[in-house]
C-alpha positions, 0 to 999 in steps of 0.5 A: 639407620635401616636394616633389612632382613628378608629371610629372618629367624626365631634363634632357640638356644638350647644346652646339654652335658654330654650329648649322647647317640642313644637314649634322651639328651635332656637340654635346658632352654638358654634363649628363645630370641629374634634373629637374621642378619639385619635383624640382629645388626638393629639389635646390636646398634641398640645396645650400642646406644644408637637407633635402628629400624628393622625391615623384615618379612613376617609369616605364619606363627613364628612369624607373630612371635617374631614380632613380639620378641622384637617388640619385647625388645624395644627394637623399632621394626617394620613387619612384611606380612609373607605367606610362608612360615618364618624359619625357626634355627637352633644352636645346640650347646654342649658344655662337655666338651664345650662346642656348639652346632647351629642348624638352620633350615632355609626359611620359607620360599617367597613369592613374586608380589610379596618381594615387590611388597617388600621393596615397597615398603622399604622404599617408602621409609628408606628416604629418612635414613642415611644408611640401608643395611642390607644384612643376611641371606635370601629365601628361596623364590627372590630374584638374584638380583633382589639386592640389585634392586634394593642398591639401585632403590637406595641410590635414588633416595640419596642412601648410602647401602652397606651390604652383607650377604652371600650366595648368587645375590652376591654378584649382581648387587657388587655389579650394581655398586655399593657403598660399603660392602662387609665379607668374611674370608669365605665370601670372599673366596668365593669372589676371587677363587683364591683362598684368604687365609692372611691379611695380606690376601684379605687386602688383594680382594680388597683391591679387586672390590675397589678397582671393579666399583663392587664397593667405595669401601670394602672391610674383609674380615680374616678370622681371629686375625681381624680385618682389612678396611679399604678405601680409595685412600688406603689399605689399612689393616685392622688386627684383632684385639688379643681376647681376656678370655676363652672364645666361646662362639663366632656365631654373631660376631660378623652382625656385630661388626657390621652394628658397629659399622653403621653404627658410628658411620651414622655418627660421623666417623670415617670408615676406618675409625667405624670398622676399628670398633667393629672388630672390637665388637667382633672380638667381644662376641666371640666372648659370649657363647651361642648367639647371645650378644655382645657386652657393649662394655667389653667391646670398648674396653677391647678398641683401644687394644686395636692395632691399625697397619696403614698402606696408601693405595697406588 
């Protein structure tokens, strides 16, 4: 499959004790790794065995260490050159007490040509893909309607679009239609105006994505509680898997599921069966502290522990 990250990072993880307000903090290094929702969505097709190819934007020197990680990595990636320097964002661990902070700045602003550089080059490789992942949130200087473009760029390829993202771009690409698009339960707030704090509210925004053609599948995921998967069929409820551990970070969990996502719908799977690994997957990584990612074998081990409720649609 592709992936498309437009305003990717470089993650540092860092870990302290206890921080403190005066005097130094000393931290040690836990990671320095390549990141961004599309990006990390390839990266997590990879460790589940499958094959991915990251488009992204690249800038300045943080921009070439990008590459390289990624490179490091094995990750097949397509680099964007862009003026701007790529973002660096920072998770500070602390282990007394155990908690930890992301900080991430909002990425370089992009101007008109280079985002028509990077709808180019997507086009030019999206044809021998079946799915585009379009993952992650968007820089300053893009249109509103960028993945608009892209959804419609996908259409007339032949390639099926799964969409996670948020923020203004949100509405003109559901208005544009997808074929699968991933929210948590504060995007979709966002969406209705309305809280979801169940599944059965998880559901209901389902439904609206459904009945309005946002979406020919919609997958809302309610926290610990797990998600909602939605197709024209049916309403099927996906409870989370009960944890063999203290959860450590949510950070990577949504990319994870939509790796998982794509992953298997590559492979065949029907949706349902695709998201019911995906919130394996999810649950996986909210066993590993910071961004560092999911175990792949801890992940299967937890599917079969998913619980499925099934409610035919009308």
């Amino acid at each position: 499959m592709l992936t498309l990250t437009m305003n990717p990072t470089v993650d540092l993880c860092w870990e302290v004790g206890r921080l403190e307000g005066i005097g130094k903090n000393r931290a040690r290094v836990r990671s320095v790794t390549p990141g961004g929702g599309g990006i990390n969505v390839a990266r997590g097709v990879k460790r589940l065995g499958g094959r991915a190819t990251a488009v992204h934007t690249a800038g300045g020197e943080v921009g070439l260490r990008l590459n390289r990680l990624l490179d490091e990595e094995g990750v097949d990636h397509v680099a964007v050159d862009v003026e701007g320097e790529t973002r660096e964002a920072l998770v500070l661990v602390t282990t007394d007490p155990r908690h930890s902070y992301h900080i991430v700045p909002p990425g370089p602003r992009l101007r008109d040509h280079e985002a028509v550089w990077c709808l180019d080059v997507l086009e030019r490789v999206m044809a021998e893909h079946p799915y585009v992942v379009a993952s992650g949130s968007l820089p300053g200087g893009l249109p509103t309607d960028f993945y608009a473009a892209v959804a419609r760029r996908a259409k007339e390829a032949g390639c099926r679009l799964v969409l996670d993202t948020s923020g203004p771009a949100l509405g003109a690409a559901l208005s544009e239609g997808v074929f699968l698009f991933r929210c948590n339960r504060t995007e979709a707030a966002s969406l209705t105006g309305r809280d979801v704090l169940a599944l059965d509210d998880a559901r209901a925004v389902n439904e609206h994505l459904l009945t309005t053609g946002a979406a020919e599948v919609a997958v809302t995921t309610v926290g610990a509680l797990g998600a909602v998967c939605s197709t024209r069929e049916a309403h099927v409820e996906l409870h989370a898997p009960p944890l063999p551990g203290e959860p450590l970070s949510d950070a990577g969990a949504g990319d994870g599921m939509v790796a998982a996502i794509a992953t298997r719908l590559t492979a065949g799977d029907e949706p349902v069966d695709a998201c019911s690994l995906g919130v394996a997957v999810a649950a996986a990584s909210m066993l590993t502290p910071s961004t560092e990612p999911f175990d792949p074998e801890v992940a299967r081990s937890l599917h079969p522990e998913v619980r499925t409720r099934f409610q035919r649609r009308g």
